[in-house]
MITI-319023 format. One record per atom (N, C-alpha, C, O): residue number from 0; residue in one letter; atom name; x, y, z. Coordinates in steps of 0.001 Angstrom, whole numbers, always signed. Layout:
% MITI-319023
num NUM	residu a	atome CA	px X	py Y	pz Z
...
***
This chain:
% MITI-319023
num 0	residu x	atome N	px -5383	py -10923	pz +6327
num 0	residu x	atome CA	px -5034	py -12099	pz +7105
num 0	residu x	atome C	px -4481	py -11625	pz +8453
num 0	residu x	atome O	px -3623	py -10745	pz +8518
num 1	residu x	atome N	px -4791	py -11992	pz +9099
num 1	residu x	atome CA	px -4609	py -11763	pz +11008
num 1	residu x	atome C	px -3273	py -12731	pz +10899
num 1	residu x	atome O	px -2966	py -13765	pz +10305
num 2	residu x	atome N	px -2416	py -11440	pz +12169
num 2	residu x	atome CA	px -1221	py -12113	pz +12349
num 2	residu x	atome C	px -549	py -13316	pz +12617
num 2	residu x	atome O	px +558	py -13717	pz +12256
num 3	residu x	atome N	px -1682	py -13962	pz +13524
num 3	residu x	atome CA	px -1347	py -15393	pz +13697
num 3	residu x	atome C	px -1426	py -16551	pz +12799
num 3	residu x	atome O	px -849	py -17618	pz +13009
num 4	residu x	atome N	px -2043	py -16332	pz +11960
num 4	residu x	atome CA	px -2224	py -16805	pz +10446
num 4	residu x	atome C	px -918	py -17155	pz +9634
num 4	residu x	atome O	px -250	py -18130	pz +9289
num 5	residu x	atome N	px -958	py -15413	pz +9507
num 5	residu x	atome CA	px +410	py -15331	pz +8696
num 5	residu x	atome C	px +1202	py -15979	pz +9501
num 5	residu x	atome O	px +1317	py -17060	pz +8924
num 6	residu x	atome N	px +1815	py -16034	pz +10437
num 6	residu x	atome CA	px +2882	py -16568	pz +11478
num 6	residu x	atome C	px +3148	py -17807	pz +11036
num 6	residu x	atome O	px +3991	py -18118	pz +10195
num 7	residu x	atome N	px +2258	py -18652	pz +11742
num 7	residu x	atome CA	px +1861	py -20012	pz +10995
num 7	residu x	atome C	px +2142	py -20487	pz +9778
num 7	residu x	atome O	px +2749	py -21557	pz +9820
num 8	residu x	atome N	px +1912	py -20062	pz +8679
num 8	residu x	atome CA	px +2090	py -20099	pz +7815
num 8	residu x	atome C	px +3425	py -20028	pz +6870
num 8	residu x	atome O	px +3883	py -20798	pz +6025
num 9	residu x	atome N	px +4001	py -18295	pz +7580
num 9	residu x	atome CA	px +5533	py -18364	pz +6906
num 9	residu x	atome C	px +6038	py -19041	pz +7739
num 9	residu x	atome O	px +7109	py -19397	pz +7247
num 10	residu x	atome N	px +5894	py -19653	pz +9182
num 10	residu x	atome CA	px +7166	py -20659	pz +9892
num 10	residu x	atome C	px +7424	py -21976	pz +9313
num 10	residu x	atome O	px +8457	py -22639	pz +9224
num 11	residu x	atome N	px +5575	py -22295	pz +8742
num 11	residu x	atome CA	px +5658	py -23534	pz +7994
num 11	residu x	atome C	px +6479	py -24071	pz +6428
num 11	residu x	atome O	px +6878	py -25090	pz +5865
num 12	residu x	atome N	px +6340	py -22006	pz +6172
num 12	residu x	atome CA	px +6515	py -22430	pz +4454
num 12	residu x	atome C	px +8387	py -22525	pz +4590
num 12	residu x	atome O	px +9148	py -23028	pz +3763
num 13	residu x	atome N	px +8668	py -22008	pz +5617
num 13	residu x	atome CA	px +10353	py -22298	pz +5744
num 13	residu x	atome C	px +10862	py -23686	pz +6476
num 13	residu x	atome O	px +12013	py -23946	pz +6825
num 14	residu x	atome N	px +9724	py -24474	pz +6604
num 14	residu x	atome CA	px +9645	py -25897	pz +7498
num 14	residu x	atome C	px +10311	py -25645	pz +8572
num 14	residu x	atome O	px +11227	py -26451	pz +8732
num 15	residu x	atome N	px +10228	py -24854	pz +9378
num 15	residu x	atome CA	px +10768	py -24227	pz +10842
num 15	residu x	atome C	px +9499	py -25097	pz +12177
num 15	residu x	atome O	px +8303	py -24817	pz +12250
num 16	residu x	atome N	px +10087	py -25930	pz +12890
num 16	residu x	atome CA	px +9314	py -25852	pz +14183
num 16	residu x	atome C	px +9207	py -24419	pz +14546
num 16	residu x	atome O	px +9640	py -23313	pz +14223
num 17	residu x	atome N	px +7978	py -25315	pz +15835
num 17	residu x	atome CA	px +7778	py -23815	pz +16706
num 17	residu x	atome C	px +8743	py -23787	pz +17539
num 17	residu x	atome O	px +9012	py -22750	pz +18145
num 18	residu x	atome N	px +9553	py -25134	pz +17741
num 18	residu x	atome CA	px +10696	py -24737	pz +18892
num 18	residu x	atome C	px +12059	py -24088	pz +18549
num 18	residu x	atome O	px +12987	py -23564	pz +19164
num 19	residu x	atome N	px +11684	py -24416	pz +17090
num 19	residu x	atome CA	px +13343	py -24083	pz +16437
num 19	residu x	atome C	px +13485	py -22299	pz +16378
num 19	residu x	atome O	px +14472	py -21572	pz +16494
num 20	residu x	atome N	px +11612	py -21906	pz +16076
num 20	residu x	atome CA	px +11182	py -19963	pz +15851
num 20	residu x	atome C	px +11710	py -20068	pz +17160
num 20	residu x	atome O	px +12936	py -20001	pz +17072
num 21	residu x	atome N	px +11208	py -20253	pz +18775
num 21	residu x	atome CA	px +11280	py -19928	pz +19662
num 21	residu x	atome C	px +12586	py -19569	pz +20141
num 21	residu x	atome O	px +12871	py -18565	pz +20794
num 22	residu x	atome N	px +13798	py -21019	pz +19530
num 22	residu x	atome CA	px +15264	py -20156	pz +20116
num 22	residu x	atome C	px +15180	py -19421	pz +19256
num 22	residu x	atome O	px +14435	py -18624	pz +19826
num 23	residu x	atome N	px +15367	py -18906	pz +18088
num 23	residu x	atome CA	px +15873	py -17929	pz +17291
num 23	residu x	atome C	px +16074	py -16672	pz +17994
num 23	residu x	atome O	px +16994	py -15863	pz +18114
num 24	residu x	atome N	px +14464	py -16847	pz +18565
num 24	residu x	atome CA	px +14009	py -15288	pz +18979
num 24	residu x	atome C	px +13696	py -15432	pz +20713
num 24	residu x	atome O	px +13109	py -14753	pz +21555
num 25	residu x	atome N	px +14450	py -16720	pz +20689
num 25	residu x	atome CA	px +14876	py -16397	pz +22407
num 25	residu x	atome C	px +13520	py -16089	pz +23362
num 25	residu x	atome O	px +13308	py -15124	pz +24097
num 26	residu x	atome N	px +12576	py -17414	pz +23042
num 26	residu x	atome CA	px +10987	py -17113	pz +23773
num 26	residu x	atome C	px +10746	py -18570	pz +23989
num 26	residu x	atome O	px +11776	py -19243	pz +23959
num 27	residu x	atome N	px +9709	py -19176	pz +24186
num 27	residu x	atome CA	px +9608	py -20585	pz +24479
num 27	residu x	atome C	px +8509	py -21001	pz +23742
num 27	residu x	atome O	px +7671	py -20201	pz +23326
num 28	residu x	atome N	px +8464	py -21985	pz +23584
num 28	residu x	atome CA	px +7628	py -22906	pz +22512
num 28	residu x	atome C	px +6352	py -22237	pz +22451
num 28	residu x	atome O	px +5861	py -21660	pz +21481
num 29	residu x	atome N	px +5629	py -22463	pz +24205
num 29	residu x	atome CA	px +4570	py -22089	pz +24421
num 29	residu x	atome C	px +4135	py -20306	pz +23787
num 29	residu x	atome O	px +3051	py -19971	pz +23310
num 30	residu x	atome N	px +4914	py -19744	pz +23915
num 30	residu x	atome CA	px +4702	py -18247	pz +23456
num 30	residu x	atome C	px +4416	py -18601	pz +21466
num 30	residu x	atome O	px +3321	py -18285	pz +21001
num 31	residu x	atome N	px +5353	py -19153	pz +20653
num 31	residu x	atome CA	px +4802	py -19080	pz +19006
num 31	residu x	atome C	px +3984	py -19646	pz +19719
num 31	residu x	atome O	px +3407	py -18831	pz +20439
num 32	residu x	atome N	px +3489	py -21187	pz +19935
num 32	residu x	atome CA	px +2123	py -21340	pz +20181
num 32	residu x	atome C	px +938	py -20277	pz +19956
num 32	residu x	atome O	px +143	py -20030	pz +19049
num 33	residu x	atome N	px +1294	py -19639	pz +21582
num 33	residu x	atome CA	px +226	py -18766	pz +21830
num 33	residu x	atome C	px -282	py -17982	pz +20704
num 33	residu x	atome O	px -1488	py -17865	pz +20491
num 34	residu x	atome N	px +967	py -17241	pz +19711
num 34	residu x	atome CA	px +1041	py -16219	pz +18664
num 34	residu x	atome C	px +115	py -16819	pz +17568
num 34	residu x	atome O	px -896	py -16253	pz +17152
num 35	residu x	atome N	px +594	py -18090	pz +17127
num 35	residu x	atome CA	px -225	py -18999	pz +15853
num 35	residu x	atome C	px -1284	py -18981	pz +16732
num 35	residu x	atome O	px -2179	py -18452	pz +16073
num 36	residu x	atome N	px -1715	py -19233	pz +17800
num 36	residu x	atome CA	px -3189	py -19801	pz +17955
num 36	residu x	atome C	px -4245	py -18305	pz +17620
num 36	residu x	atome O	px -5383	py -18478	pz +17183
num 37	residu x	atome N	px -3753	py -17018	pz +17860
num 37	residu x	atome CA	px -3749	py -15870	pz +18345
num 37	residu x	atome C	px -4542	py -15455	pz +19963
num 37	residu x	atome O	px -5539	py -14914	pz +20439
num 38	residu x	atome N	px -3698	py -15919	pz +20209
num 38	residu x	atome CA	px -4105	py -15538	pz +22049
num 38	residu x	atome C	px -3174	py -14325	pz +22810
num 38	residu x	atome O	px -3363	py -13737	pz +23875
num 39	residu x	atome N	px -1900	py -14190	pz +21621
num 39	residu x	atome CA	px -1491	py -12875	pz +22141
num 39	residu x	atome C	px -768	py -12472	pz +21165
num 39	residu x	atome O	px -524	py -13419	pz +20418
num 40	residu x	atome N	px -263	py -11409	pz +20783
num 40	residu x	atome CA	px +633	py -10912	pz +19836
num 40	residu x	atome C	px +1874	py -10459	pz +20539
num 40	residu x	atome O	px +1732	py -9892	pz +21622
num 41	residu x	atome N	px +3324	py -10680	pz +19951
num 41	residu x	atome CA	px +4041	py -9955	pz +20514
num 41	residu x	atome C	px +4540	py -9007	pz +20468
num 41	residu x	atome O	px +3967	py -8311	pz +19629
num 42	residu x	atome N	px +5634	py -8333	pz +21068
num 42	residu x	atome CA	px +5948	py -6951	pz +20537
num 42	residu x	atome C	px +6337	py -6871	pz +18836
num 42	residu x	atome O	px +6708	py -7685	pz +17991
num 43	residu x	atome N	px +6029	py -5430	pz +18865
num 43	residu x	atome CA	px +6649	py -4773	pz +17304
num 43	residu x	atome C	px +7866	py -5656	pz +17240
num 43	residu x	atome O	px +8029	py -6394	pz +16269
num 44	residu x	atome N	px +8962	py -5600	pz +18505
num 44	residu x	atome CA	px +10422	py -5576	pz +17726
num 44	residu x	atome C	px +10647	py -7104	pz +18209
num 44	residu x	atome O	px +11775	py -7418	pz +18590
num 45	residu x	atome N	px +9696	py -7982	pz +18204
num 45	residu x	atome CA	px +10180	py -9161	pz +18446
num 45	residu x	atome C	px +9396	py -9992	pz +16715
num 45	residu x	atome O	px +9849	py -10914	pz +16037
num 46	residu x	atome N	px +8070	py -9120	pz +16515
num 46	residu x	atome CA	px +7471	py -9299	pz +14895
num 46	residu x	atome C	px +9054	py -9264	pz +13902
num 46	residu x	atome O	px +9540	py -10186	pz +13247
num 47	residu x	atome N	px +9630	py -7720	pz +14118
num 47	residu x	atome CA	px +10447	py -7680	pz +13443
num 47	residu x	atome C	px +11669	py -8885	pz +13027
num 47	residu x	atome O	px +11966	py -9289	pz +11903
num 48	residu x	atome N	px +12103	py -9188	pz +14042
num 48	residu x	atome CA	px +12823	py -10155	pz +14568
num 48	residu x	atome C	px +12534	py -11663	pz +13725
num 48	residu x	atome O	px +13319	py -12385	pz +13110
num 49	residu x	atome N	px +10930	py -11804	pz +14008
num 49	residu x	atome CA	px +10660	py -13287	pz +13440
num 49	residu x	atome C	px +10718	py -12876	pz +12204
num 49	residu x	atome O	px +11299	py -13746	pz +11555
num 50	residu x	atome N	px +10372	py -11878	pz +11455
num 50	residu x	atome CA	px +10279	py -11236	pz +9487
num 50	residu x	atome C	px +11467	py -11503	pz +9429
num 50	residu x	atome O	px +11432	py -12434	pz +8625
num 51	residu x	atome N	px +12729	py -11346	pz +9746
num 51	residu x	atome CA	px +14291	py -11269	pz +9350
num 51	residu x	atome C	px +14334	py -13012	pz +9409
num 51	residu x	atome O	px +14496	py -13648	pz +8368
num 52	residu x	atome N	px +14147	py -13795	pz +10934
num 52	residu x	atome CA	px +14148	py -14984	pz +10499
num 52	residu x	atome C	px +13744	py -16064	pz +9311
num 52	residu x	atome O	px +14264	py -16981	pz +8675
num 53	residu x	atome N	px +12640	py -15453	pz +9408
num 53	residu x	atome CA	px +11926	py -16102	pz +8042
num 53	residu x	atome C	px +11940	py -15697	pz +6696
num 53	residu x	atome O	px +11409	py -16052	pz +5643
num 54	residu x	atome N	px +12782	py -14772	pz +7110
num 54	residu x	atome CA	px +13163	py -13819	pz +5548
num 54	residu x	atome C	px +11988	py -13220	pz +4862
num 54	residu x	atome O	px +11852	py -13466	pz +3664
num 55	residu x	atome N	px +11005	py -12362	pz +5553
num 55	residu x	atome CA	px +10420	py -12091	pz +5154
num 55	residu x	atome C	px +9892	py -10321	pz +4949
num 55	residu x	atome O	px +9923	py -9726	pz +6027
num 56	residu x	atome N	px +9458	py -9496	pz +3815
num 56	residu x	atome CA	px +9878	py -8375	pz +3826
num 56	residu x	atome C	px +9158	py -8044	pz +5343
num 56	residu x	atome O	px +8338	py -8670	pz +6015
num 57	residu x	atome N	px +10074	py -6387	pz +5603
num 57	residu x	atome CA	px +9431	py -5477	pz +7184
num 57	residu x	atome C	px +7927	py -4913	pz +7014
num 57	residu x	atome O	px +7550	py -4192	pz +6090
num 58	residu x	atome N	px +6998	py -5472	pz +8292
num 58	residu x	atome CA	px +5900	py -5582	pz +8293
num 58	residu x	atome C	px +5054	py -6019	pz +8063
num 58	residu x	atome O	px +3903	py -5697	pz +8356
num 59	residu x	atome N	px +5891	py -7853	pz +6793
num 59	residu x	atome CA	px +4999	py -8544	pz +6384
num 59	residu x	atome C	px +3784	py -9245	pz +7280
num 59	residu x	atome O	px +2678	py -9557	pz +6840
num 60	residu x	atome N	px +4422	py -9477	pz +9117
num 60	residu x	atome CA	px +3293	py -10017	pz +9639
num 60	residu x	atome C	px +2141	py -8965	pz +10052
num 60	residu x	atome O	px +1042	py -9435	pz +10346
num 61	residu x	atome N	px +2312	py -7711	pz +10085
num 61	residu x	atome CA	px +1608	py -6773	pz +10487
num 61	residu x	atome C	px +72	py -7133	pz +10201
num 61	residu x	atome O	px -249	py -7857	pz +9258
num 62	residu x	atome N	px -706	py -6655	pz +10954
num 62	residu x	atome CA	px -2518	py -7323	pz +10163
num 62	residu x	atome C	px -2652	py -6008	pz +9141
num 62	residu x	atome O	px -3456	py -6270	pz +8247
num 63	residu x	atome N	px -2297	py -5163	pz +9068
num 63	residu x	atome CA	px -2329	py -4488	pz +7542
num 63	residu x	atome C	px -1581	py -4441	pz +6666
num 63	residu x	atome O	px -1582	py -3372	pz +6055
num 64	residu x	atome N	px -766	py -5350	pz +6262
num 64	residu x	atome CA	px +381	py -5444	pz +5532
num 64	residu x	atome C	px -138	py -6105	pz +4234
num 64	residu x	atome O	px -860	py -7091	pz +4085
num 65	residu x	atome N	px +402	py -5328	pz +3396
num 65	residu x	atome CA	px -189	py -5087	pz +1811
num 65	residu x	atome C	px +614	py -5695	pz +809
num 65	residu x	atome O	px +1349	py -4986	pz +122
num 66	residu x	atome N	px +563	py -6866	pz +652
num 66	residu x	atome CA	px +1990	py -7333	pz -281
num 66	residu x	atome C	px +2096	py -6736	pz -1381
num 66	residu x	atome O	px +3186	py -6391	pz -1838
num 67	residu x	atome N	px +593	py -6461	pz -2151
num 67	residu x	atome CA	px +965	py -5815	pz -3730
num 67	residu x	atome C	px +959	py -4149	pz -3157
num 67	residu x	atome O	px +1352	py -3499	pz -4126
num 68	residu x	atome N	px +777	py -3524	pz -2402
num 68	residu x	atome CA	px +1821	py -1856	pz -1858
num 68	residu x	atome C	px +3131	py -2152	pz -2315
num 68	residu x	atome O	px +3807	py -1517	pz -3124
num 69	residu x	atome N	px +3440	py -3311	pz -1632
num 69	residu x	atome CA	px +4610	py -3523	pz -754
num 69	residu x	atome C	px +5988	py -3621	pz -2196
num 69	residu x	atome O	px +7105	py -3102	pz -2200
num 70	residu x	atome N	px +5379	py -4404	pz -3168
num 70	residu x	atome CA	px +5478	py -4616	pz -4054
num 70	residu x	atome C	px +5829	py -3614	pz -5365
num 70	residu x	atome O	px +6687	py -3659	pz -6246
num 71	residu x	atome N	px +4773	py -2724	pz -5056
num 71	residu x	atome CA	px +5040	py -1771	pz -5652
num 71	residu x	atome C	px +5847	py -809	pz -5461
num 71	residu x	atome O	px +6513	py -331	pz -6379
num 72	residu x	atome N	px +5894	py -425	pz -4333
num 72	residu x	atome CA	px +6841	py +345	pz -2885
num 72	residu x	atome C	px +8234	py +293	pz -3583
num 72	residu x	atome O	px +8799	py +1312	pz -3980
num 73	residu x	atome N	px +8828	py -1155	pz -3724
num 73	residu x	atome CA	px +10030	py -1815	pz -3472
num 73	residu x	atome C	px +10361	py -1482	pz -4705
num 73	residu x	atome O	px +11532	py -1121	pz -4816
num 74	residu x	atome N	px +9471	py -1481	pz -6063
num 74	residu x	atome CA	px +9656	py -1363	pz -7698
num 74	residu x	atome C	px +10626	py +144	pz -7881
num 74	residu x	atome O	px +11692	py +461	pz -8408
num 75	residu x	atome N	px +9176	py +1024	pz -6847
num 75	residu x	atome CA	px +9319	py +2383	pz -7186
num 75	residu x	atome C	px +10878	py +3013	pz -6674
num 75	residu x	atome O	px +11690	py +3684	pz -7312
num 76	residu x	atome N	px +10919	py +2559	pz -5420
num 76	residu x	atome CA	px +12201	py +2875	pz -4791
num 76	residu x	atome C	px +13819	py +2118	pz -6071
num 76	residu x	atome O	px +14875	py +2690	pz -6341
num 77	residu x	atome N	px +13426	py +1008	pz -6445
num 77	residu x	atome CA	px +14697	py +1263	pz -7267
num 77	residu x	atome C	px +14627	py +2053	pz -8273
num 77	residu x	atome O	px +15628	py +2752	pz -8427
num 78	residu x	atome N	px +13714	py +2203	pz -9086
num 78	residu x	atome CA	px +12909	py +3066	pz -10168
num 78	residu x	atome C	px +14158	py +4488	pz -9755
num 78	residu x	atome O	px +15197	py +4743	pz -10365
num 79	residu x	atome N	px +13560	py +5232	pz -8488
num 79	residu x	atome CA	px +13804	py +6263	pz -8358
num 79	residu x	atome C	px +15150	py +6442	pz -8253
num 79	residu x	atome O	px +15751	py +7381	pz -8775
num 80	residu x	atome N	px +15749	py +5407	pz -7467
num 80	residu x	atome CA	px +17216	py +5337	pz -6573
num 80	residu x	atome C	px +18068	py +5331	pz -8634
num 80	residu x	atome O	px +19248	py +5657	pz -8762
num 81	residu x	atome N	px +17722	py +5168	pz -9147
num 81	residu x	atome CA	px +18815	py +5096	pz -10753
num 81	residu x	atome C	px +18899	py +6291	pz -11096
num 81	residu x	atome O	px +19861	py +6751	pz -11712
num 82	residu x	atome N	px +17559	py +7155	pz -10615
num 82	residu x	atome CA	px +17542	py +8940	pz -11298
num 82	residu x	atome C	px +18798	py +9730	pz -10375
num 82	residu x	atome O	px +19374	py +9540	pz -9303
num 83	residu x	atome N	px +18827	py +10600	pz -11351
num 83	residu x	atome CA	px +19793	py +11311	pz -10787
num 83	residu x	atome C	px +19250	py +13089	pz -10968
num 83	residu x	atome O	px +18487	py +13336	pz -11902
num 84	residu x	atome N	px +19669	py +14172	pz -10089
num 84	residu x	atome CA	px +19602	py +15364	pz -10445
num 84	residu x	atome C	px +18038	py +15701	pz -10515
num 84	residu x	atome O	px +17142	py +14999	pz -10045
num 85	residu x	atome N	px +17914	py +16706	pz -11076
num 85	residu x	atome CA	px +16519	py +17484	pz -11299
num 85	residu x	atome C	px +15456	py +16501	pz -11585
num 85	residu x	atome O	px +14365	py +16536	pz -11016
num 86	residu x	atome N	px +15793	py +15604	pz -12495
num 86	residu x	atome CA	px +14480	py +14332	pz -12592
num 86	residu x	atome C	px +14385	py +13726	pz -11165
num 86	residu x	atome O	px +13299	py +13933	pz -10624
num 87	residu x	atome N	px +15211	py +13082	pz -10503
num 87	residu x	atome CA	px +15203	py +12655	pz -9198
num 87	residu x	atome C	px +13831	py +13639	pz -8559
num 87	residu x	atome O	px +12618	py +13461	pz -8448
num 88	residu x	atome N	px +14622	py +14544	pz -8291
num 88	residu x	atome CA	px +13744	py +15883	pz -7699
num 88	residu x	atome C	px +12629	py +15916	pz -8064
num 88	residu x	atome O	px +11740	py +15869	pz -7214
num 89	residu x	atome N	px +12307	py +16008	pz -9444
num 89	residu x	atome CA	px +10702	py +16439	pz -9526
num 89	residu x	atome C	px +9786	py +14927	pz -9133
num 89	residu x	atome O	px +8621	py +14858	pz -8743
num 90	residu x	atome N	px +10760	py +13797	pz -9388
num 90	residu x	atome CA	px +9917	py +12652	pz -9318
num 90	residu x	atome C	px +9501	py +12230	pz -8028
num 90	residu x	atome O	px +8495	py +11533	pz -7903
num 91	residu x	atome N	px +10497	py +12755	pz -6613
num 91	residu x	atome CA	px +9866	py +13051	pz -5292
num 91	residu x	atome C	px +9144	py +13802	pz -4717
num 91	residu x	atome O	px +8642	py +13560	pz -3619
num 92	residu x	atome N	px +8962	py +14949	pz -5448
num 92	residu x	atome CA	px +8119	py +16233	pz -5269
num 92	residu x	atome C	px +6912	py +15740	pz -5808
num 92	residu x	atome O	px +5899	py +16076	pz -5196
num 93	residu x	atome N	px +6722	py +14785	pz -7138
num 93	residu x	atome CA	px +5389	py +14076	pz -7163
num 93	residu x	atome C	px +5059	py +13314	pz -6946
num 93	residu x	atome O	px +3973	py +13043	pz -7457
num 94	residu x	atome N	px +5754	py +12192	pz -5909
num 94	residu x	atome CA	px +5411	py +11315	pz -5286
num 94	residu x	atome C	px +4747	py +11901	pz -3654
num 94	residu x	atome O	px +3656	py +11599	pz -3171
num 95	residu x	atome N	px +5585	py +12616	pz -3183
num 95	residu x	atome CA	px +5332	py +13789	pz -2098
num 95	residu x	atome C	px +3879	py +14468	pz -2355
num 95	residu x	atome O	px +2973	py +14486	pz -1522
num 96	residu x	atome N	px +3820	py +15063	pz -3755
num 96	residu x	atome CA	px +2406	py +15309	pz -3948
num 96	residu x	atome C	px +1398	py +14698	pz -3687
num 96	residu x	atome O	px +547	py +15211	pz -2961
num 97	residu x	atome N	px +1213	py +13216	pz -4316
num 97	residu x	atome CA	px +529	py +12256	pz -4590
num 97	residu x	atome C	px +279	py +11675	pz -2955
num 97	residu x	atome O	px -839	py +11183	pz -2802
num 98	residu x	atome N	px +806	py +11671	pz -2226
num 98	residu x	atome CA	px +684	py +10829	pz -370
num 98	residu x	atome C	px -33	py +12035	pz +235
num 98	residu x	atome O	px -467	py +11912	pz +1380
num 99	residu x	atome N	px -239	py +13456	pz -566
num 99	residu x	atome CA	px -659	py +14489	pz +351
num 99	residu x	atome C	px -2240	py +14427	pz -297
num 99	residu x	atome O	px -3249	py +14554	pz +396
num 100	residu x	atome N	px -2239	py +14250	pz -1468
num 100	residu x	atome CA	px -3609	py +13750	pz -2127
num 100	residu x	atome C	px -4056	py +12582	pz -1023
num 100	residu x	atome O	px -4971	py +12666	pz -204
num 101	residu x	atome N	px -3270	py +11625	pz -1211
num 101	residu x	atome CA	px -3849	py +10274	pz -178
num 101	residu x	atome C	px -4514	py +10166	pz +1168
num 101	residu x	atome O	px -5375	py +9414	pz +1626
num 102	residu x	atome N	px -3537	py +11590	pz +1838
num 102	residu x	atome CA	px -3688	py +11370	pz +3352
num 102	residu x	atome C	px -4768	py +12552	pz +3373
num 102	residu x	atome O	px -4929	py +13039	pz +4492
num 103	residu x	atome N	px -5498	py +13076	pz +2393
num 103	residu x	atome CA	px -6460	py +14004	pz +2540
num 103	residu x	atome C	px -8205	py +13328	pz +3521
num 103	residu x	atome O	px -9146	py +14099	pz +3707
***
């Protein structure tokens, strides 16, 4: 789904005008406009900005943003964050493994 999509969409699913996104993030009506219609994208750290407003996880508007990664991502990290000591360790050393498999 293309960013302006998503935009649209999570401003709606939080019943947010476009004027109400616009102060948040300190831009003018016409600019979400522009964003939902997709006639321009804005910066990284203003994306960021609208994800926190809308409460939504970092990078969700991104056009490659993977909810079931994202999902999984978020599982694994508490998963890991409970280990402690040498299990900790080997279980990053094979996760570390496994992204060097990926990025081959």
């Amino acid at each position: 789904m293309i960013f302006a999509k998503k935009l649209s969409e999570a401003r709606k699913a939080k019943s947010m005008t476009r004027k109400e996104l616009a102060d948040k993030v300190m831009r003018s009506q016409s600019a979400i406009k522009s964003w939902e219609l997709g006639r321009h994208v804005p910066p990284e750290n203003i994306q960021r900005k609208i994800e926190q407003i809308l409460e939504l996880p970092s990078g969700a508007l991104s056009v490659d943003y993977d909810q079931g990664a994202s999902d999984i991502m978020l599982r694994l990290n508490l998963a890991v964050t409970t280990l402690e000591g040498m299990e900790k360790k080997k279980v990053l050393v094979l996760l570390e493994s496994l992204i060097d498999i990926l990025e081959e």
